[in-house]
Backbone atoms as SQL, in Angstrom:
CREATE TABLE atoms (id INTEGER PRIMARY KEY, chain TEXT, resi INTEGER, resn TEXT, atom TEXT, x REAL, y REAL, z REAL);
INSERT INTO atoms VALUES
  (1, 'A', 1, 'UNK', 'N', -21.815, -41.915, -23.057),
  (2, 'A', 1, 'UNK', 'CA', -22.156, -42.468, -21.759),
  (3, 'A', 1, 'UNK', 'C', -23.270, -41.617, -21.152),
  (4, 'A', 2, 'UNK', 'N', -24.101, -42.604, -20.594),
  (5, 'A', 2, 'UNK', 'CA', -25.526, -41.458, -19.863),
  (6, 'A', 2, 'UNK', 'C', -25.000, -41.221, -18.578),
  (7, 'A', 3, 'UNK', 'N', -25.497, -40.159, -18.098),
  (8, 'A', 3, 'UNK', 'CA', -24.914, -39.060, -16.655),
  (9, 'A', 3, 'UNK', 'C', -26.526, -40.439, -15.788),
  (10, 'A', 4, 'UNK', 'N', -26.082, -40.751, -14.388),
  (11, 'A', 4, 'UNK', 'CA', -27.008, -41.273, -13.117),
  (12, 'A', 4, 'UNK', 'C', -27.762, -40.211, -13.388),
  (13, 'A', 5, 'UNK', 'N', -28.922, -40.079, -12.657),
  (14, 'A', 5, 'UNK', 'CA', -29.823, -39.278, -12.065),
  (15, 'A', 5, 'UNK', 'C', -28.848, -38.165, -11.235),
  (16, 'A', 6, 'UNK', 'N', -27.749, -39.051, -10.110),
  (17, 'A', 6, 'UNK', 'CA', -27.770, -37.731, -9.593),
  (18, 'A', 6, 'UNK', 'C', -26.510, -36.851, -9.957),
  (19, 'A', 7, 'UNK', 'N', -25.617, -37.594, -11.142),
  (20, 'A', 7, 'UNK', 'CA', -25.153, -36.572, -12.192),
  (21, 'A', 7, 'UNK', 'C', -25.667, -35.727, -12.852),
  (22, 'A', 8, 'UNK', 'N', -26.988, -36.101, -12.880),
  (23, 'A', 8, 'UNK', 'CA', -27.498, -35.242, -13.620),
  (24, 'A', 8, 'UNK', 'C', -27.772, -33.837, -12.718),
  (25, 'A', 9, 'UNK', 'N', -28.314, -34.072, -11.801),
  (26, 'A', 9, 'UNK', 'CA', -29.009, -33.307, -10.373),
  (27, 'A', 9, 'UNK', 'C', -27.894, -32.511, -10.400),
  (28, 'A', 10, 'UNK', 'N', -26.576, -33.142, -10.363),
  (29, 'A', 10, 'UNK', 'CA', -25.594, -32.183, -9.923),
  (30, 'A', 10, 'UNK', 'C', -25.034, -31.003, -10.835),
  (31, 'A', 11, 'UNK', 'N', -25.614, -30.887, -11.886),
  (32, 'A', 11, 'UNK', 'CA', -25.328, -30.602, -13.158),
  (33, 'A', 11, 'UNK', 'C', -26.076, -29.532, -12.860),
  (34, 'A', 12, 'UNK', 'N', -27.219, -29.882, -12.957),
  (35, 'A', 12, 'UNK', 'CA', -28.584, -28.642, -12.623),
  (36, 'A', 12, 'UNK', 'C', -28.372, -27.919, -11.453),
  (37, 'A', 13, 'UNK', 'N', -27.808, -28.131, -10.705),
  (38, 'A', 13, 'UNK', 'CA', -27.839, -27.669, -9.024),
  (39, 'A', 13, 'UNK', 'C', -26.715, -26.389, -9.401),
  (40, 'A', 14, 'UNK', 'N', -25.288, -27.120, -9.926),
  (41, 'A', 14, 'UNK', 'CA', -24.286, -26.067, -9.902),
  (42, 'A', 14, 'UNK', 'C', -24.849, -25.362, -11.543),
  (43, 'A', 15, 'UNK', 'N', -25.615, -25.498, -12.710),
  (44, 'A', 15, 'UNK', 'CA', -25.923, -24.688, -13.159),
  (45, 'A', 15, 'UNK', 'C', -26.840, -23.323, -13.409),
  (46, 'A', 16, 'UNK', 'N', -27.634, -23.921, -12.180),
  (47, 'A', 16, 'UNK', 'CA', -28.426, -22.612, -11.622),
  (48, 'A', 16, 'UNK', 'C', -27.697, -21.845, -10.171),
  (49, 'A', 17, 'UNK', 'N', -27.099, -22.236, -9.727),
  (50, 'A', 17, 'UNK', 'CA', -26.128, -21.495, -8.785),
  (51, 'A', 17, 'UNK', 'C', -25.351, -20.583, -9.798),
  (52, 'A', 18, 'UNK', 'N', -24.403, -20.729, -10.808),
  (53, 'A', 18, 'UNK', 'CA', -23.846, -19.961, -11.362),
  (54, 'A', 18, 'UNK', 'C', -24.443, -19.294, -12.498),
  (55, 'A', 19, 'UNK', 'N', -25.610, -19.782, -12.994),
  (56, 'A', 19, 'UNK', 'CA', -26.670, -19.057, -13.630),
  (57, 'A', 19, 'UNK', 'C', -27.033, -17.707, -13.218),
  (58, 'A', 20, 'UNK', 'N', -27.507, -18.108, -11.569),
  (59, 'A', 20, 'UNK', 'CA', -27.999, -16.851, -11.135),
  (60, 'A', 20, 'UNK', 'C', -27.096, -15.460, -11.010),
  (61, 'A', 21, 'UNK', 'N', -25.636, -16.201, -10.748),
  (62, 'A', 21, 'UNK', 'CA', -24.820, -15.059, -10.326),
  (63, 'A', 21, 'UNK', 'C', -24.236, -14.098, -12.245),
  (64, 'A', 22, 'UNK', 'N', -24.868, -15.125, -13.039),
  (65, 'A', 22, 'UNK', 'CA', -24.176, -14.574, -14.416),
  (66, 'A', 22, 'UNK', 'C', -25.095, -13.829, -15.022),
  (67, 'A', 23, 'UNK', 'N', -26.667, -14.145, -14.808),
  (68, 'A', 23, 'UNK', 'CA', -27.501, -13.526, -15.168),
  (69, 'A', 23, 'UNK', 'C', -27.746, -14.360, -16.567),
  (70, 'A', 24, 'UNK', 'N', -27.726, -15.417, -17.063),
  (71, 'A', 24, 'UNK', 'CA', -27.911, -16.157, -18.016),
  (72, 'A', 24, 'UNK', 'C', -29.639, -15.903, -18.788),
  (73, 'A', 25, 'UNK', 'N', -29.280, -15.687, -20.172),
  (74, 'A', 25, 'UNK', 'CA', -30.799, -15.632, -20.806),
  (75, 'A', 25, 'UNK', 'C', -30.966, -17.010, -20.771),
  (76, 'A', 26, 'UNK', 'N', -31.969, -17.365, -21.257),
  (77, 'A', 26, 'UNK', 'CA', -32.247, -19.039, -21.420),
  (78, 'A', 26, 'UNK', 'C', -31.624, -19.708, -22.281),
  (79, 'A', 27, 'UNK', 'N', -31.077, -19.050, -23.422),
  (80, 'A', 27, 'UNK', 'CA', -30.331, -19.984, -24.370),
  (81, 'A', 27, 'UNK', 'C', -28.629, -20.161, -23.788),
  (82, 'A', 28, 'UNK', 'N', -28.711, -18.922, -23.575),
  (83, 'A', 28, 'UNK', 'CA', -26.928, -19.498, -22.526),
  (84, 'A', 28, 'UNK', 'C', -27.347, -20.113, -21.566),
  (85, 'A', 29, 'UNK', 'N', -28.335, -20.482, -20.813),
  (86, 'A', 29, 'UNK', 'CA', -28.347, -21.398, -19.748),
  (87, 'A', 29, 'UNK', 'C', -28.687, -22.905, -20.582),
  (88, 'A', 30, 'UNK', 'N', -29.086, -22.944, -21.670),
  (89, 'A', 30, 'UNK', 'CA', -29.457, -24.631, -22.033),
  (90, 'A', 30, 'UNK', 'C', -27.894, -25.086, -22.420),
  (91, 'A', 31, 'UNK', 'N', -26.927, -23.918, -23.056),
  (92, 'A', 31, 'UNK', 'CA', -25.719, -24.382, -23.375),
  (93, 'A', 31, 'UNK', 'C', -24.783, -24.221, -22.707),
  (94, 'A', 32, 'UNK', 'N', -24.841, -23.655, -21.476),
  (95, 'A', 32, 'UNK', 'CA', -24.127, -24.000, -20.574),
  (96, 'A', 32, 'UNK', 'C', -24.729, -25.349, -19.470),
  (97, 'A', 33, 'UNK', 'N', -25.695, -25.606, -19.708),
  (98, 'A', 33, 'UNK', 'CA', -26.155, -26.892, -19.247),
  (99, 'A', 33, 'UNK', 'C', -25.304, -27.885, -20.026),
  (100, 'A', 34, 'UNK', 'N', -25.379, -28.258, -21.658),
  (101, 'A', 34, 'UNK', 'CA', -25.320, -28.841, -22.555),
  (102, 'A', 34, 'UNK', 'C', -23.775, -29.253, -21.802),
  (103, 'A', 35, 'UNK', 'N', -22.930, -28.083, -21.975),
  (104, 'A', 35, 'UNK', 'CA', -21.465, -27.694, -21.619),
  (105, 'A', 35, 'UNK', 'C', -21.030, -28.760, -20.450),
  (106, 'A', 36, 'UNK', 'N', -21.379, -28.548, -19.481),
  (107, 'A', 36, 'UNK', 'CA', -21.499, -29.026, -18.167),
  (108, 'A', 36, 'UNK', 'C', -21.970, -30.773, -17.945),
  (109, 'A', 37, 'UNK', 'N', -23.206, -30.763, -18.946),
  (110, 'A', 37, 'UNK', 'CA', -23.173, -32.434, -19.071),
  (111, 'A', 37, 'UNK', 'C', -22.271, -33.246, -20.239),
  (112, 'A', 38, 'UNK', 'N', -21.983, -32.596, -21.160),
  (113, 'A', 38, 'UNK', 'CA', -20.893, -33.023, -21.964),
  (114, 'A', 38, 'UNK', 'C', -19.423, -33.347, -20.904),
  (115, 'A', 39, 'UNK', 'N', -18.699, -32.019, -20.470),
  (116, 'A', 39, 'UNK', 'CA', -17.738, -31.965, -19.679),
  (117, 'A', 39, 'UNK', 'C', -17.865, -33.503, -18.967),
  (118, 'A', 40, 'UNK', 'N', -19.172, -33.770, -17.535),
  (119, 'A', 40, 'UNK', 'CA', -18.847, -34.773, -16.556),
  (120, 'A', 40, 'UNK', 'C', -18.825, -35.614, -17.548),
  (121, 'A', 41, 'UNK', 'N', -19.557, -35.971, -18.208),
  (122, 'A', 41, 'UNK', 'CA', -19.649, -37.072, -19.222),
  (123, 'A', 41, 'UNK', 'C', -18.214, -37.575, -19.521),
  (124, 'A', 42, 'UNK', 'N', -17.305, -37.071, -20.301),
  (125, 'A', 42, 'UNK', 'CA', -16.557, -36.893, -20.902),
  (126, 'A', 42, 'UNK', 'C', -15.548, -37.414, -19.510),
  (127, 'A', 43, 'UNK', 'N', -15.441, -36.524, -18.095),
  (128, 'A', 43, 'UNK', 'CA', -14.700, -37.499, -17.036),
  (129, 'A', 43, 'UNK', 'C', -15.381, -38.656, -16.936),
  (130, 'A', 44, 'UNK', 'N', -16.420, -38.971, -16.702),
  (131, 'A', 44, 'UNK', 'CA', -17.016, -40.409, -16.452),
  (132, 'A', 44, 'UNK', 'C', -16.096, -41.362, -17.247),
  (133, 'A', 45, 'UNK', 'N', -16.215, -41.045, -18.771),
  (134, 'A', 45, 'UNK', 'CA', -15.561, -41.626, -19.469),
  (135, 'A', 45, 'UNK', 'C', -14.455, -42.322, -19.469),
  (136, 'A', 46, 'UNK', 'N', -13.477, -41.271, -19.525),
  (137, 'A', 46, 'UNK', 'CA', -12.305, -41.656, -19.226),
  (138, 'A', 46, 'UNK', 'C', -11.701, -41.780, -17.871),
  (139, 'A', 47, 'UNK', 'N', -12.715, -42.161, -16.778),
  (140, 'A', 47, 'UNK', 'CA', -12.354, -42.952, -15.774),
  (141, 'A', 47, 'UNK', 'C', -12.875, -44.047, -15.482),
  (142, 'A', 48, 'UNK', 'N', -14.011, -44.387, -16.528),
  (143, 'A', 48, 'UNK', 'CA', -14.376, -45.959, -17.182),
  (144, 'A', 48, 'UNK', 'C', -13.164, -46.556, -17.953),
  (145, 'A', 49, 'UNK', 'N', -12.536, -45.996, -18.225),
  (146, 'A', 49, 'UNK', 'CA', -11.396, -46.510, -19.577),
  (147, 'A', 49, 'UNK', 'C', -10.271, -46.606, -18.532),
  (148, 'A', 50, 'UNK', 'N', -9.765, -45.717, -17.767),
  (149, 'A', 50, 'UNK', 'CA', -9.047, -45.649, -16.756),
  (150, 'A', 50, 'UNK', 'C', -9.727, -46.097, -15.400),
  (151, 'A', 51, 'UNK', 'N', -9.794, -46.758, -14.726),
  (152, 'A', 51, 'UNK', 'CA', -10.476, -47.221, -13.373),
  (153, 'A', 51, 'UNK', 'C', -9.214, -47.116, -12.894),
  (154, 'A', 52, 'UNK', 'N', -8.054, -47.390, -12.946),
  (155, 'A', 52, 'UNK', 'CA', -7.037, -46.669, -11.589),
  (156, 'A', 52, 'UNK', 'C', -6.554, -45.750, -11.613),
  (157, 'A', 53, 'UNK', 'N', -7.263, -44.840, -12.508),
  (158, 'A', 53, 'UNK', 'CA', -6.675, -43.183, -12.802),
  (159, 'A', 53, 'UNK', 'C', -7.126, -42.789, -11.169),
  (160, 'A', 54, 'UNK', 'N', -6.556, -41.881, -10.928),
  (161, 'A', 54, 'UNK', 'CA', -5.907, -40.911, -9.751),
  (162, 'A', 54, 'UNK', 'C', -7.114, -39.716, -10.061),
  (163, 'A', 55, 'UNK', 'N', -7.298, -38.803, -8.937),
  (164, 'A', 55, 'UNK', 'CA', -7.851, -37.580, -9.181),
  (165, 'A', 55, 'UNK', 'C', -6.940, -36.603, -9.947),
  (166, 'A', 56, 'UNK', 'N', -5.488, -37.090, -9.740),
  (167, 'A', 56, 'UNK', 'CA', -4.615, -36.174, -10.239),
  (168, 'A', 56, 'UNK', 'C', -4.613, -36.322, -11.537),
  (169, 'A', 57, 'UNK', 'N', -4.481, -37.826, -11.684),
  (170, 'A', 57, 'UNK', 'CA', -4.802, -37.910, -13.272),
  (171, 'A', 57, 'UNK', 'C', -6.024, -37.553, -14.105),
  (172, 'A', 58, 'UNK', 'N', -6.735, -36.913, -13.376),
  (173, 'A', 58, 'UNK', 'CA', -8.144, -36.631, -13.760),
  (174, 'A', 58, 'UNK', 'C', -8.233, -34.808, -14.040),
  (175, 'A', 59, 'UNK', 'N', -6.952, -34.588, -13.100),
  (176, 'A', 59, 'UNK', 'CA', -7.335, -33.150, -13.206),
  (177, 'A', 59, 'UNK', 'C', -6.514, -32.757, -14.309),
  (178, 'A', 60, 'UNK', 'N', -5.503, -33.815, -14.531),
  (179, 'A', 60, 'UNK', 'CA', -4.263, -33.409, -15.885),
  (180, 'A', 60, 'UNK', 'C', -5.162, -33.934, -17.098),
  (181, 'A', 61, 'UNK', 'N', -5.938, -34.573, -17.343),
  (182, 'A', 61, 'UNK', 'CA', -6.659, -34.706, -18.056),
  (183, 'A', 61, 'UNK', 'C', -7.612, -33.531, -18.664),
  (184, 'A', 62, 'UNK', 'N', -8.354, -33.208, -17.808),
  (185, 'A', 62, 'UNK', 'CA', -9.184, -31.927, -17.773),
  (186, 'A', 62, 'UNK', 'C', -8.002, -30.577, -18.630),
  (187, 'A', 63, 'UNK', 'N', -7.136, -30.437, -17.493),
  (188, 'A', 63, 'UNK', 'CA', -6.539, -29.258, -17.527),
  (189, 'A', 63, 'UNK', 'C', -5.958, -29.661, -19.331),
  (190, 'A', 64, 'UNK', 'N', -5.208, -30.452, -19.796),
  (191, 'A', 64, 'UNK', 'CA', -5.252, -30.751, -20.931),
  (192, 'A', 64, 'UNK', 'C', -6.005, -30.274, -22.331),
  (193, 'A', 65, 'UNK', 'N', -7.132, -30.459, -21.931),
  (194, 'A', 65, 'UNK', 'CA', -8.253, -29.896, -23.002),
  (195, 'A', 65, 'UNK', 'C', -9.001, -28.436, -22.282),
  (196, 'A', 66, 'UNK', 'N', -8.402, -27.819, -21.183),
  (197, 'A', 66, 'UNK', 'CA', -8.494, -26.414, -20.791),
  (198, 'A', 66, 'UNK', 'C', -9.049, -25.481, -22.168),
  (199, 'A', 67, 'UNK', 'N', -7.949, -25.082, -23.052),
  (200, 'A', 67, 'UNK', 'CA', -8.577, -23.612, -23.709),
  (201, 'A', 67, 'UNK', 'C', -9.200, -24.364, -24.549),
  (202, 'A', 68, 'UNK', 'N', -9.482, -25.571, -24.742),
  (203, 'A', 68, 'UNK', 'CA', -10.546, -26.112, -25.801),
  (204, 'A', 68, 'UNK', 'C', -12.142, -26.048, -25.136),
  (205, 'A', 69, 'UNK', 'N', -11.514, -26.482, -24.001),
  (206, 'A', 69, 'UNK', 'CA', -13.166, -26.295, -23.111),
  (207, 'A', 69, 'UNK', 'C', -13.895, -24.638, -22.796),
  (208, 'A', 70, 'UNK', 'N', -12.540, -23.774, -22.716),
  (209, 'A', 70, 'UNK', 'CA', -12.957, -22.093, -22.551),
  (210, 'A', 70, 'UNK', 'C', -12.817, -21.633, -23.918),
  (211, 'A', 71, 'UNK', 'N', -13.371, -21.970, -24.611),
  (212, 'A', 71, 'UNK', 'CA', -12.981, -21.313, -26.224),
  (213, 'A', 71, 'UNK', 'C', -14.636, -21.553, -26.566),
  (214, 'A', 72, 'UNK', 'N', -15.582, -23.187, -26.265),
  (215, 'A', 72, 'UNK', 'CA', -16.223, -23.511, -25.750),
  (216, 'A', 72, 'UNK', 'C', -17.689, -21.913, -25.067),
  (217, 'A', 73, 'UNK', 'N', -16.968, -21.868, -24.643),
  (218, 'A', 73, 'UNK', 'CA', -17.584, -20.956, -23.442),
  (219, 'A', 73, 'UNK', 'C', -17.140, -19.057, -24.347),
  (220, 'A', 74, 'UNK', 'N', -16.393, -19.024, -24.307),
  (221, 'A', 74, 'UNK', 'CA', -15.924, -17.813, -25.091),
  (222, 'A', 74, 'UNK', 'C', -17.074, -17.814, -26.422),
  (223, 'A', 75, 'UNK', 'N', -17.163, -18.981, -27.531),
  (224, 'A', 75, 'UNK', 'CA', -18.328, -18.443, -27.958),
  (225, 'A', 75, 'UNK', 'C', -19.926, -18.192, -27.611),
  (226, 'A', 76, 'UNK', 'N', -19.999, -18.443, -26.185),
  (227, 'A', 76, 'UNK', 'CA', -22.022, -17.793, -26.207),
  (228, 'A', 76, 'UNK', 'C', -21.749, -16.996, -24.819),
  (229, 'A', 77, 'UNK', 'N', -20.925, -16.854, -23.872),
  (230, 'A', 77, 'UNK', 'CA', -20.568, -15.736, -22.935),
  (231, 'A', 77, 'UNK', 'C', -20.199, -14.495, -23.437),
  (232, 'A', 78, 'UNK', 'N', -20.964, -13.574, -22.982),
  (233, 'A', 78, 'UNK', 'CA', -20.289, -11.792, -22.754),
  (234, 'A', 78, 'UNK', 'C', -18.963, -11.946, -22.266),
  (235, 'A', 79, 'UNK', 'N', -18.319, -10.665, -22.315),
  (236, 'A', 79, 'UNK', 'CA', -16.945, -10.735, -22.023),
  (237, 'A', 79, 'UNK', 'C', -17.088, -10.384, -20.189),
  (238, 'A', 80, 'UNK', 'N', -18.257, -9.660, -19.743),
  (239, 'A', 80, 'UNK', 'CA', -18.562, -9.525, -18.233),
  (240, 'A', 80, 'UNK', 'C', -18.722, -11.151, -17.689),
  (241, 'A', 81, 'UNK', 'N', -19.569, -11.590, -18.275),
  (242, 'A', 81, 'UNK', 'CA', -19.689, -12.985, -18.105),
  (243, 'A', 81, 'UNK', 'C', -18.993, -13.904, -17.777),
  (244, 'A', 82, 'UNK', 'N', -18.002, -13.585, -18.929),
  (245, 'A', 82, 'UNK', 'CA', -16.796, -14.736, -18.655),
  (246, 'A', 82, 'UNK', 'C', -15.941, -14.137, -17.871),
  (247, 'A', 83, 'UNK', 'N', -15.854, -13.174, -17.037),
  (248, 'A', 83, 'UNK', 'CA', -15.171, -12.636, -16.457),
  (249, 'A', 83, 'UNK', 'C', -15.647, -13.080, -15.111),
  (250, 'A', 84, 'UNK', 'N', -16.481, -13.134, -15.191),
  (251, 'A', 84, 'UNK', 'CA', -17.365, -13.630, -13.487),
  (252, 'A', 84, 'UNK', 'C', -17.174, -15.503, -13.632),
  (253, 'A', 85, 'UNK', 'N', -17.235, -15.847, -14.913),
  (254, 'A', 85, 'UNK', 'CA', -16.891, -17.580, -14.689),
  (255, 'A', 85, 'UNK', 'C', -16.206, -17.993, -14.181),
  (256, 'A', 86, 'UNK', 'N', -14.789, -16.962, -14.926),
  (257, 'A', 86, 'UNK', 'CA', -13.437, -17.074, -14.435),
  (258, 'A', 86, 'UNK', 'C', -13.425, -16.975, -13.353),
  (259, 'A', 87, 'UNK', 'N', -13.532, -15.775, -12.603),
  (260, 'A', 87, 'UNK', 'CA', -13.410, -15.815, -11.139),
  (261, 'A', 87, 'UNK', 'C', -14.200, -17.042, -10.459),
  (262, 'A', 88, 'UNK', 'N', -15.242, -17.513, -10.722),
  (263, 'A', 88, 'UNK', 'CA', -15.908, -18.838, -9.927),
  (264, 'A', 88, 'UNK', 'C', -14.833, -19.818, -9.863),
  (265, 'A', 89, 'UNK', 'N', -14.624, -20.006, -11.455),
  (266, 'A', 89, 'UNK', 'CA', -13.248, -20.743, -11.501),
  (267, 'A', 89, 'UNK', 'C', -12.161, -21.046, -10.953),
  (268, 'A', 90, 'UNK', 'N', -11.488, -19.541, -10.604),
  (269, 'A', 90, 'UNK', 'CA', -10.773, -19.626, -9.168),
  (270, 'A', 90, 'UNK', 'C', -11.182, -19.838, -8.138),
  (271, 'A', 91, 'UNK', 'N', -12.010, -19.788, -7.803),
  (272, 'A', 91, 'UNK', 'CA', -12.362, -19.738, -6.496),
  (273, 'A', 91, 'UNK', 'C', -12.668, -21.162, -5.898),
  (274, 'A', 92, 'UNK', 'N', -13.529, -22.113, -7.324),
  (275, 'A', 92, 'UNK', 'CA', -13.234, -23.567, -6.943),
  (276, 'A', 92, 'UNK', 'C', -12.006, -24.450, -6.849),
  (277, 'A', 93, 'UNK', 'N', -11.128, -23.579, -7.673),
  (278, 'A', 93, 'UNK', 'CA', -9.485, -24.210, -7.417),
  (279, 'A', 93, 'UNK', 'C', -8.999, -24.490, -6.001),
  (280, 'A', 94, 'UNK', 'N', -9.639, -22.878, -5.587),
  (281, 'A', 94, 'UNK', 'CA', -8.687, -22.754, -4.506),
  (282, 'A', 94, 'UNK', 'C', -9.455, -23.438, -3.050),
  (283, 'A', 95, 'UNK', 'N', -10.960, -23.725, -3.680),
  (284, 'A', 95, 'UNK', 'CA', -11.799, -24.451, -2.567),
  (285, 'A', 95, 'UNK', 'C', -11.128, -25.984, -2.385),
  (286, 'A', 96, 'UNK', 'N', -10.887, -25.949, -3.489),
  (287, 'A', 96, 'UNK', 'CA', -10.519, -27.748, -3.835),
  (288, 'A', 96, 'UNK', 'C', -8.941, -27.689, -3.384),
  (289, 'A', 97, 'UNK', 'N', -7.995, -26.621, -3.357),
  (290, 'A', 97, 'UNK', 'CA', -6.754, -27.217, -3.031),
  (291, 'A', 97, 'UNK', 'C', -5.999, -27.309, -4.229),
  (292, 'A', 98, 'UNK', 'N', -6.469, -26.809, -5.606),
  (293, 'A', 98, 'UNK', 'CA', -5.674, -27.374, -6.546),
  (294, 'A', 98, 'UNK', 'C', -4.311, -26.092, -6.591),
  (295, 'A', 99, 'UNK', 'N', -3.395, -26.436, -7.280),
  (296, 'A', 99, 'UNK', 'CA', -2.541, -25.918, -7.684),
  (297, 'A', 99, 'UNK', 'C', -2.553, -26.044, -9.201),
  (298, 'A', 100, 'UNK', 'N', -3.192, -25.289, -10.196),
  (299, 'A', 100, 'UNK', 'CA', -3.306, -25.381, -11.134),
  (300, 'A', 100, 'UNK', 'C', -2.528, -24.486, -12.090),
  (301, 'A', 101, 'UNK', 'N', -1.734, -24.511, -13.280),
  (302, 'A', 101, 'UNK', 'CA', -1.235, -23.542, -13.600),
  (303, 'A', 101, 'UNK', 'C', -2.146, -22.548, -14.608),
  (304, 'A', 102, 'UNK', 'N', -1.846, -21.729, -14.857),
  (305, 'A', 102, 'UNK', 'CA', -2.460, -20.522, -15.488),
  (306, 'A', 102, 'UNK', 'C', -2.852, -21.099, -16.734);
């Protein structure tokens, strides 16, 4: 499935926000781009297939393929790196309200 324009935008926007704070060379920034448009993609998807899926069902979805998606990331991140993702990570949980388990 192709990402809108401003899926796409949004992609770029939050990957240079967390770019900057990770210090990304250019090749971890094209694959954490890559990462990031695969990922929405991948919800788009299966809320084309699902149209009365729930956000909740969206986030059990996600959370589902969790250490497949950070395993993902574990191979082209430093271990400082992923240490600072993680924390972003939390921090959007807890922006969003989720209750997510570990």
């Amino acid at each position: 499935m192709n990402l809108t324009p401003e899926q796409r935008d949004q992609v770029v926007a939050e990957l240079k926000r967390v770019g900057a704070d990770l210090q990304l060379t250019d090749e971890q920034k094209t694959k954490l781009q890559q990462f990031l448009t695969e990922a929405r993609a991948k919800v788009a998807e299966y809320h084309e297939a699902n149209p009365n899926a729930t956000k909740a069902d969206i986030i059990k979805q996600v959370a589902a393929h969790r250490d497949q998606l950070r395993q993902r990331l574990v191979n082209f991140l430093s271990p400082e790196q992923l240490t600072k993702w993680d924390a972003e990570v939390s921090k959007a949980k807890e922006f969003l309200g989720q209750q997510m388990a570990a």
